[in-house]
C-alpha positions, 0 to 999 in steps of 0.5 A, a space after each residue: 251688137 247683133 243678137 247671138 240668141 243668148 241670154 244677157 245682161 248689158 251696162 247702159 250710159 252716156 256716154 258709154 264706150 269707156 266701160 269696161 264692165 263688158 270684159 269683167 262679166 264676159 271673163 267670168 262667164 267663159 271662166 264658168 261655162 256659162 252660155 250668156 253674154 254680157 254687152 254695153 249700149 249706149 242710151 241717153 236721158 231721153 231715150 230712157 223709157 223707149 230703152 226699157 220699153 223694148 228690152 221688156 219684150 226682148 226674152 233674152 234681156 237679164 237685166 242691166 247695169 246703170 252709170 253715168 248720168 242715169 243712177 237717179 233717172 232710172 228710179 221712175 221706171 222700176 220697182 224698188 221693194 228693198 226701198 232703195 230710193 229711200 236708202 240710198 236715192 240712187 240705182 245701178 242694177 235693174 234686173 229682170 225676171 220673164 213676165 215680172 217686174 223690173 227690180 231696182 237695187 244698188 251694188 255701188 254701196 257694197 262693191 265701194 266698201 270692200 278694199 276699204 274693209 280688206 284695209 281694215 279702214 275704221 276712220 269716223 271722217 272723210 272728204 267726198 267730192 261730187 254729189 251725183 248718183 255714186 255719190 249718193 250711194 258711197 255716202 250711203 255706205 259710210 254711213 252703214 259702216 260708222 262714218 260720223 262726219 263728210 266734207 262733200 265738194 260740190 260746185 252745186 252747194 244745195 245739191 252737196 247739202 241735200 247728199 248729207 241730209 239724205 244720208 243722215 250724216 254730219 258735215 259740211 259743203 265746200 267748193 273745189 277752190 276751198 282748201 281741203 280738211 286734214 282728212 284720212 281718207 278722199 274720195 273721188 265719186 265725180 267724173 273729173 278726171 274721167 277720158 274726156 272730162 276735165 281733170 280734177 285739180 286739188 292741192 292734196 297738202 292739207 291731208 293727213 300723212 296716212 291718208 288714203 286717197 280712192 278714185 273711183 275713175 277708171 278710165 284712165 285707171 291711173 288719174 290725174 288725182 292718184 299721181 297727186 296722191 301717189 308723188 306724196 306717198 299717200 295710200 290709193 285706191 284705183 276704179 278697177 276695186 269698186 268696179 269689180 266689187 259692183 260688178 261681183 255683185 250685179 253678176 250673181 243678180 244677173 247669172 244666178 252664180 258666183 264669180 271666180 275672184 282670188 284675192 286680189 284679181 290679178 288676172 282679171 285687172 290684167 285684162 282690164 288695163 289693156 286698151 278696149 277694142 
């Protein structure tokens, strides 16, 4: 993008043109006034460090957001005083002040959590499907609000059993062919069904009548998993609620405001199921 001379933060990955984190910071910041801008860029594992290297000698550089497949990567090159490696092992906002420290924290926790806390959901068990970065920080999170037992599927077992060791949590690693438990609650944390990634195929029959099935995929926003869900009149949960969550809190970090939401963002989700330029 060719420099406008404004302040701004940015959404790096690889790949990177899916995000849509670009039209929910900008339509805030045009909402408020605000004289910044807020863009994507494509990094990749290796070029991590030169990404980091550059963006500390750019003034204009607020900070970025983090996804897939850098949450874990990005750890070696900030500081962490909230100890969120220990936390939760995993990162998706660096923010940055002139002439201080990068800073590491975790908006992925707090922004999964809210349409599970405007349901009410108070439920001591769920199953969670991948062990990445997200992962990390959804077991994290149910941990925090009282989760005593989690199913993770994962094709790497070492690495799904690390996940619940690390969140000091209850449960057990099954395969993606291994039948489901009778759970009320399913997360997809995993890129499966993501534009460009293999779907995610699972018989959703073993799962309790009122289970709530939340994928955080959002492109495309209706996955493969939430029709699944959907056919057997299951509760869902789309990406765009943990996306907007997230970000509400990485815009606060970045802008030093507070976004304008109504209750249930109706006018920010229209703009979000439009095709990206």
């Amino acid at each position: 993008m060719t420099s406008t001379g404004l302040p701004y933060a940015e959404v790096i990955g690889d790949p990177i043109n899916h995000s849509k984190s670009p039209v929910i910071h900008n339509h805030w910041l045009r909402t408020l006034g605000i004289e910044a801008e807020y863009r994507k860029t494509h990094v990749t594992r290796d070029g991590l460090a030169a990404y980091f290297l550059s963006r500390r000698a750019d003034d204009d550089w607020l900070g970025c957001n983090v996804t897939i497949p850098h949450k874990v990567a990005v750890m070696d090159y900030v500081e962490d005083p909230s100890n969120i490696r220990g936390q939760i092992g995993a990162m998706n906002t660096i923010a940055c002040e002139t002439g201080g420290p990068l800073i590491g924290t975790n908006t992925d926790a707090g922004g999964f959590l809210s349409p599970l806390e405007r349901l009410k959901w108070k439920g001591k068990e769920a199953v969670l499907i991948g062990a990445g970065g997200a992962a990390l920080a959804i077991g994290y999170a149910l941990a925090a609000k009282g989760m005593k037992s989690l199913t993770v599927v994962a094709r790497d077992r070492a690495k799904g059993q690390a996940l619940l060791d690390h969140v000091g949590m209850e449960g057990r690693v099954i395969g993606f062919t291994d039948p489901l438990p009778a759970t009320r609650l399913l997360i997809n944390s995993s890129p499966l069904g993501m534009t460009g990634q293999p779907p995610l195929d699972l018989d959703l029959s073993p799962l309790a009548e009122d289970a709530t099935v939340y994928d955080i995929v959002y492109a495309p926003l209706e996955t493969g998993l939430l029709r699944a869900a959907r056919a057997r009149n299951l509760a869902t949960i789309d990406g765009l609620a943990m996306l907007i969550g997230q970000a509400a809190l990485a815009f606060e970090i970045f802008f030093d405001a507070s976004p304008p939401r109504d209750d249930d963002d109706a006018e920010l989700r229209t703009l979000l199921t439009q095709p990206l330029d």
